[in-house]
N, CA, C and O atoms as CSV, one atom per row, in Angstrom:
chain,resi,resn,atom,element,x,y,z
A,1,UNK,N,N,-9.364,18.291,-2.878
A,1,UNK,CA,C,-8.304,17.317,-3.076
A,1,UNK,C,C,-8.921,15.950,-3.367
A,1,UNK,O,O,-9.937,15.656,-2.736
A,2,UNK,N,N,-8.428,15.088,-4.241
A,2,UNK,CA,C,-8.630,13.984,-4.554
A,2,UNK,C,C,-8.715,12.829,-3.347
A,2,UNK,O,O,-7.687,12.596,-2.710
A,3,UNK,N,N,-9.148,12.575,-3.238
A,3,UNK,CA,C,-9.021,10.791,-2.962
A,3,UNK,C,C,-8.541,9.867,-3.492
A,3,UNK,O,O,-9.313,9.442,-4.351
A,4,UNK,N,N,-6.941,8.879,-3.384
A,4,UNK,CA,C,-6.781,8.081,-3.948
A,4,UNK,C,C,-6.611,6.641,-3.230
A,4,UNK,O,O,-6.762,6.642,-2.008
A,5,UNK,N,N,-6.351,5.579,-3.777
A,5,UNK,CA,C,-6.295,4.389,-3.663
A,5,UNK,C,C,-4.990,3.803,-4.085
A,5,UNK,O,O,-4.618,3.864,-5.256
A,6,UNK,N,N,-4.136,3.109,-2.931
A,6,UNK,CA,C,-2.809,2.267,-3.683
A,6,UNK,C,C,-3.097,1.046,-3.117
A,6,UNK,O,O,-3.240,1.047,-1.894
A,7,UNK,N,N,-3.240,-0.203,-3.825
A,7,UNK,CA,C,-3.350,-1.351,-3.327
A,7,UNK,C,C,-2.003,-1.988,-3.288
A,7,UNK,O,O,-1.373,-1.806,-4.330
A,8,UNK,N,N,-1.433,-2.632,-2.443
A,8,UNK,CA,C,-0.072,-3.998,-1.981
A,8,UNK,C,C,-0.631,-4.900,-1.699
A,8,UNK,O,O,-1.615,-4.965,-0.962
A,9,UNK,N,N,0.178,-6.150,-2.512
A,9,UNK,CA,C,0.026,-7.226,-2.201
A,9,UNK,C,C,0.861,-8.539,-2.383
A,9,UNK,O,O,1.574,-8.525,-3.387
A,10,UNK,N,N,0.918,-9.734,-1.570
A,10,UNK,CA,C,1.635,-10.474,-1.917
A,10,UNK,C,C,1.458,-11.736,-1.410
A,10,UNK,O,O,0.591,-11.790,-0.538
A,11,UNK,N,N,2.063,-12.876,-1.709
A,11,UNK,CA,C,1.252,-14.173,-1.230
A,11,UNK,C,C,2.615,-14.926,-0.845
A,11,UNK,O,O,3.680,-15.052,-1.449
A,12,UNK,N,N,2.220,-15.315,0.233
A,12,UNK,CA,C,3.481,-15.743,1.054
A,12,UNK,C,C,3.959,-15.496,2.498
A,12,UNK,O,O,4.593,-14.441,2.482
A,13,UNK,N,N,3.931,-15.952,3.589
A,13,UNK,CA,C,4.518,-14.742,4.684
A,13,UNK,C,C,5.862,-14.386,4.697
A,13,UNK,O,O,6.294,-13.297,5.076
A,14,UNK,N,N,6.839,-15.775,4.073
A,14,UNK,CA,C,7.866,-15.578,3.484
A,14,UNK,C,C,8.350,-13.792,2.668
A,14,UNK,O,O,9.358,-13.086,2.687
A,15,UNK,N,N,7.314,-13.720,2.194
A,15,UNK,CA,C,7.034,-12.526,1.424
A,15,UNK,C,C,6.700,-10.868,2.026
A,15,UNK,O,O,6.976,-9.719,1.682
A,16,UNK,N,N,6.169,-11.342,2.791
A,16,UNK,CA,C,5.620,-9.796,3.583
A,16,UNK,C,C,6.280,-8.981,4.312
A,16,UNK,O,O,5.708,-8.021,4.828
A,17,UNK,N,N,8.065,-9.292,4.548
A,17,UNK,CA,C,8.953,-8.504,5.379
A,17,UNK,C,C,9.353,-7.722,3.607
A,17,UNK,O,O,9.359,-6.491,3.592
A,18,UNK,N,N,9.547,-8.193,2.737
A,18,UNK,CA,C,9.639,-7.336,1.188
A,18,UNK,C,C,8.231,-6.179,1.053
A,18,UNK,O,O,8.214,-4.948,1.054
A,19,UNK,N,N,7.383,-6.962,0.969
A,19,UNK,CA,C,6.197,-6.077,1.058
A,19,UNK,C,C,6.123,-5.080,1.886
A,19,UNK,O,O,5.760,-4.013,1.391
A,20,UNK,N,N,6.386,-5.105,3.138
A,20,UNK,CA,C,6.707,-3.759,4.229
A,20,UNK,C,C,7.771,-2.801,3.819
A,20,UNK,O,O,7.664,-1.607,4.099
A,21,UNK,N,N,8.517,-3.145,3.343
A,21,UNK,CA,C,9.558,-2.564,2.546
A,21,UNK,C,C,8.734,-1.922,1.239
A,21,UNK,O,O,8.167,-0.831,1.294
A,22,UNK,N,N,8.754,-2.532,0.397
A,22,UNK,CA,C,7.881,-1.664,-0.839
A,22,UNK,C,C,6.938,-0.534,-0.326
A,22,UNK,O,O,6.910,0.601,-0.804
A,23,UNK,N,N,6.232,-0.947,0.623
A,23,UNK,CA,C,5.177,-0.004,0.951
A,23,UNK,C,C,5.863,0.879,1.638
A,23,UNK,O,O,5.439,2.022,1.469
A,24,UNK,N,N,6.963,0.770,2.511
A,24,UNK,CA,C,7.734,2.021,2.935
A,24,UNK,C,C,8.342,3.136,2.225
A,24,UNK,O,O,8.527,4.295,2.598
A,25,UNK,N,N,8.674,2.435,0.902
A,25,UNK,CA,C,9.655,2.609,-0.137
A,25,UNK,C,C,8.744,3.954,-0.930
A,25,UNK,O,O,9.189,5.070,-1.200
A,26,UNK,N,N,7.431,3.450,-1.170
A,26,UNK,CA,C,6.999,4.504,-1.659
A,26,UNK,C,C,6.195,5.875,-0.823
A,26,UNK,O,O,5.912,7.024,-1.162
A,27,UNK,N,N,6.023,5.108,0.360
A,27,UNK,CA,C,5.651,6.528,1.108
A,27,UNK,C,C,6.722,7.203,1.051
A,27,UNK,O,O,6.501,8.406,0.915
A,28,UNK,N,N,8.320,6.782,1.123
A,28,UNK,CA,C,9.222,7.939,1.502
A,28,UNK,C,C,9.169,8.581,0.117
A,28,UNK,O,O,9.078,9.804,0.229
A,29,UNK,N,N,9.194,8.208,-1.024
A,29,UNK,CA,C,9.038,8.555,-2.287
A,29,UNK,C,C,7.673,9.866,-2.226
A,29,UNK,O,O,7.660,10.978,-2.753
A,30,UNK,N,N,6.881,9.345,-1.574
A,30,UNK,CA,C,5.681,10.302,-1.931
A,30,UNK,C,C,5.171,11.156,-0.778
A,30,UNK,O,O,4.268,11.992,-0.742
A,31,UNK,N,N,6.177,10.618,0.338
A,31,UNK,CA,C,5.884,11.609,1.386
A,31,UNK,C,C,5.541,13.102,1.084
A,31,UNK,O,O,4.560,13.566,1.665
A,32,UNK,N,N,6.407,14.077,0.047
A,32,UNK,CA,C,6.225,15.202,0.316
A,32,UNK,C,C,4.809,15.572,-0.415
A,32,UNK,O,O,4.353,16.711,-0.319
A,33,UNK,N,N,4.309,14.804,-0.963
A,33,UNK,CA,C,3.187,14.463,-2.035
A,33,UNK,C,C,2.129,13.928,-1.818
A,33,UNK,O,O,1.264,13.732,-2.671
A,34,UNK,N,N,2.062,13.617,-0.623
A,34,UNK,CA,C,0.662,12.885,-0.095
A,34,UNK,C,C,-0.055,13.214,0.797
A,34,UNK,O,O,0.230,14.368,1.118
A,35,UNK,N,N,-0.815,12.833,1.358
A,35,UNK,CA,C,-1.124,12.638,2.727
A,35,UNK,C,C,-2.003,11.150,3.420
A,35,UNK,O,O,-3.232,11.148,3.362
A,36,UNK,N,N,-1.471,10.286,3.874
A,36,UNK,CA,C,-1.794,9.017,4.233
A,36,UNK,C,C,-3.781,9.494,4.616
A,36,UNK,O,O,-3.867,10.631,5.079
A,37,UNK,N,N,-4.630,9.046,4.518
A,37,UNK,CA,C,-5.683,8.934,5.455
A,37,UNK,C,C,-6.344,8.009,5.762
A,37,UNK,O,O,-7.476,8.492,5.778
A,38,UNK,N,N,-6.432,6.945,6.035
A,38,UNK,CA,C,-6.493,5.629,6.205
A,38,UNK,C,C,-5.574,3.743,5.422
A,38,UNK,O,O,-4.889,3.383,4.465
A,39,UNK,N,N,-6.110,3.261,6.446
A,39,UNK,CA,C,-5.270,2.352,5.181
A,39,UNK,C,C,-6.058,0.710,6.340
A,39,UNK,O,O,-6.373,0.815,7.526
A,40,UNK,N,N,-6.145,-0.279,5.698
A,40,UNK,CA,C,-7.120,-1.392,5.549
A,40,UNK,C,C,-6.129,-2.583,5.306
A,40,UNK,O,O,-5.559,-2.532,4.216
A,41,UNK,N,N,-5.782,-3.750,6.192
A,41,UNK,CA,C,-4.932,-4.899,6.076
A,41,UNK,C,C,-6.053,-6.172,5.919
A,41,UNK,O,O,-7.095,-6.393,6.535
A,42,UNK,N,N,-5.558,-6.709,5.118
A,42,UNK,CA,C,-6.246,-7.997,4.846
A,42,UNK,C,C,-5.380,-9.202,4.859
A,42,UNK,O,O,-4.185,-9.029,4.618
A,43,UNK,N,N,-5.947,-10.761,5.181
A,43,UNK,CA,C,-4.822,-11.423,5.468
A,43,UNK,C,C,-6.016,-12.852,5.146
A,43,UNK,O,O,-7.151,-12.853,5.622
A,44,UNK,N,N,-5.595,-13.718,4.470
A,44,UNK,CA,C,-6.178,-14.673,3.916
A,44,UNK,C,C,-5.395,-15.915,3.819
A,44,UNK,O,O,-4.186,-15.824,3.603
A,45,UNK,N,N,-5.827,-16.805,3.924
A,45,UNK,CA,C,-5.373,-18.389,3.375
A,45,UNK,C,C,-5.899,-19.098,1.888
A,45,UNK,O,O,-6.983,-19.553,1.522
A,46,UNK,N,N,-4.513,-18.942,1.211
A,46,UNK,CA,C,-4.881,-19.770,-0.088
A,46,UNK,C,C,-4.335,-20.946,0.078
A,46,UNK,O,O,-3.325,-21.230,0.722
A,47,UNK,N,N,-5.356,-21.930,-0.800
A,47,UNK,CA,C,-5.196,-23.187,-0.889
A,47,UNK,C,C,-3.998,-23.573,-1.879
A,47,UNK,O,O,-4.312,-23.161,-2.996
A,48,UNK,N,N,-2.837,-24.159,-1.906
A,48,UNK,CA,C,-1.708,-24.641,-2.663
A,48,UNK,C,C,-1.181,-25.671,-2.752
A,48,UNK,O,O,-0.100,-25.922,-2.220
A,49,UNK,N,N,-1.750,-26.354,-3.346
A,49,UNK,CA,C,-1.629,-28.056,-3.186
A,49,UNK,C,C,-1.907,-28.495,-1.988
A,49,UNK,O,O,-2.646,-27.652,-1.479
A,50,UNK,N,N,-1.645,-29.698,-0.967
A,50,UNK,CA,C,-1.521,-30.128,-0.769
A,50,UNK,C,C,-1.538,-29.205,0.857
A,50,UNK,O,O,-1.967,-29.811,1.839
A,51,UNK,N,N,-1.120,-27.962,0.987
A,51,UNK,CA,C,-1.502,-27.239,2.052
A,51,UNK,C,C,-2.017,-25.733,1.638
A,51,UNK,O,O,-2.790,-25.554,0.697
A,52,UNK,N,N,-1.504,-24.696,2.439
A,52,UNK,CA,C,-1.980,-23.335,2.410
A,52,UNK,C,C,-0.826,-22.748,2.542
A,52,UNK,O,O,0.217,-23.194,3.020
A,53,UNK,N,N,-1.150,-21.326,1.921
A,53,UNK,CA,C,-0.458,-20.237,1.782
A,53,UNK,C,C,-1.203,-18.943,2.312
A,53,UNK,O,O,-2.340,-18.698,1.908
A,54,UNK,N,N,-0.645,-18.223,3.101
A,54,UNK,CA,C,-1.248,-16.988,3.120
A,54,UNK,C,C,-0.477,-15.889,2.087
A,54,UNK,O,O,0.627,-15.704,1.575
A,55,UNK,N,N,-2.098,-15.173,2.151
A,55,UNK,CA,C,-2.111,-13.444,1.401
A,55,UNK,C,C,-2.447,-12.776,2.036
A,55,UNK,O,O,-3.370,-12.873,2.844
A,56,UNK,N,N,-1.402,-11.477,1.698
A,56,UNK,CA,C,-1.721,-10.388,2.460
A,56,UNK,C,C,-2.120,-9.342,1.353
A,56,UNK,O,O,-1.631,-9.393,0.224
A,57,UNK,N,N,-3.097,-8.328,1.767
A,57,UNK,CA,C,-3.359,-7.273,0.882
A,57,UNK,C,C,-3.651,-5.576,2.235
A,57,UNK,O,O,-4.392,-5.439,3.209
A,58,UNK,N,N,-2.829,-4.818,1.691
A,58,UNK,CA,C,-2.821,-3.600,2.018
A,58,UNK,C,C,-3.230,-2.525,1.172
A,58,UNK,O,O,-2.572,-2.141,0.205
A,59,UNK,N,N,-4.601,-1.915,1.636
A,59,UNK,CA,C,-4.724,-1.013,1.266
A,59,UNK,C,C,-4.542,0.519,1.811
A,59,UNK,O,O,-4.932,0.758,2.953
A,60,UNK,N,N,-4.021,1.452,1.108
A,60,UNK,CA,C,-3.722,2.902,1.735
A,60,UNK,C,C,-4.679,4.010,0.884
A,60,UNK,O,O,-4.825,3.901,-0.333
A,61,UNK,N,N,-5.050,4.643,1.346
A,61,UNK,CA,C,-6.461,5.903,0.883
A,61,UNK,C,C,-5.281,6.744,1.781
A,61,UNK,O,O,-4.633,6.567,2.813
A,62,UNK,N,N,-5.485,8.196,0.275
A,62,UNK,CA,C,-4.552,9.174,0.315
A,62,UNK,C,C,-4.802,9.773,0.026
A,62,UNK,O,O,-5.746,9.550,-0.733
A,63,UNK,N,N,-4.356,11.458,0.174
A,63,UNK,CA,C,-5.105,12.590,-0.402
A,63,UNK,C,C,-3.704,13.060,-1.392
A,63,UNK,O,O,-2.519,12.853,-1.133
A,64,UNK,N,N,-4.339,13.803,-2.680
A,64,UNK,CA,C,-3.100,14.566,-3.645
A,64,UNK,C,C,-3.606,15.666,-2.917
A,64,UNK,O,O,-4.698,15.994,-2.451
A,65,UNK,N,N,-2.021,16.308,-2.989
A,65,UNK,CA,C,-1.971,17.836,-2.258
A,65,UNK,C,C,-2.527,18.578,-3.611
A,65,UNK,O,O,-2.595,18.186,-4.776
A,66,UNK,N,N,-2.947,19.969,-2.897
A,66,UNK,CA,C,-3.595,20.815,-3.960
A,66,UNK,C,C,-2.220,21.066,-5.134
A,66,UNK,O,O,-1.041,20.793,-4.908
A,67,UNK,N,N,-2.683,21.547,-6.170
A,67,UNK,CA,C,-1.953,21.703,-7.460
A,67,UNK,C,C,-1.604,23.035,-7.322
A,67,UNK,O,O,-2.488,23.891,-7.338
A,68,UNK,N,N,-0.074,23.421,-7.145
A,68,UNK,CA,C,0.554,25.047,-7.138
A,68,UNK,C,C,1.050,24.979,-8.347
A,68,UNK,O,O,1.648,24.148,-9.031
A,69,UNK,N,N,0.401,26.754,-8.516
A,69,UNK,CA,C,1.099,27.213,-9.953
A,69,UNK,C,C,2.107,28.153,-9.571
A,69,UNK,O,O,2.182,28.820,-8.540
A,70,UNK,N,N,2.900,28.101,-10.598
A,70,UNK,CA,C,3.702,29.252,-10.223
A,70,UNK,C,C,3.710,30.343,-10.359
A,70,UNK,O,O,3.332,30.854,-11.413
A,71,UNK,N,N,4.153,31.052,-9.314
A,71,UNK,CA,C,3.826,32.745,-9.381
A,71,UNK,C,C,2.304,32.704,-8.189
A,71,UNK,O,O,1.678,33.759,-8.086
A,72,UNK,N,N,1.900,31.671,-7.504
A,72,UNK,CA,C,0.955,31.824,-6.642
A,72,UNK,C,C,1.588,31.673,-5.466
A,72,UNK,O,O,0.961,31.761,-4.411
């Protein structure tokens, strides 16, 4: 089985109750299709004029289920 990679991200904290959502959005989408195996949060301060903004970045590492043919 593969190894894959989905990166999320977004800049804002304003922003990151949407972002939890998206990222929910597609596990339920790919639940029957995946399998989660780790996943990696990152959280940063960008500079924006005059103050800061934070970013968040989520990463999820996933496995593709094996490939069924039919008639197996």
């Amino acid at each position: 089985m593969a190894t894959r990679l989905k990166l999320f991200s977004t800049t804002g904290a304003e922003n990151f109750t949407k972002l939890e959502s998206e990222i929910n959005e597609w596990l339920a989408a790919e639940d029957a299709h995946i399998q989660p195996v780790n996943s990696q949060t990152a959280t940063c301060a960008l500079p924006e004029g005059a103050g800061t903004k934070q970013a968040l970045v989520i990463a999820l590492w996933y496995l593709d289920p094996p490939h069924h043919h039919e008639g197996h």
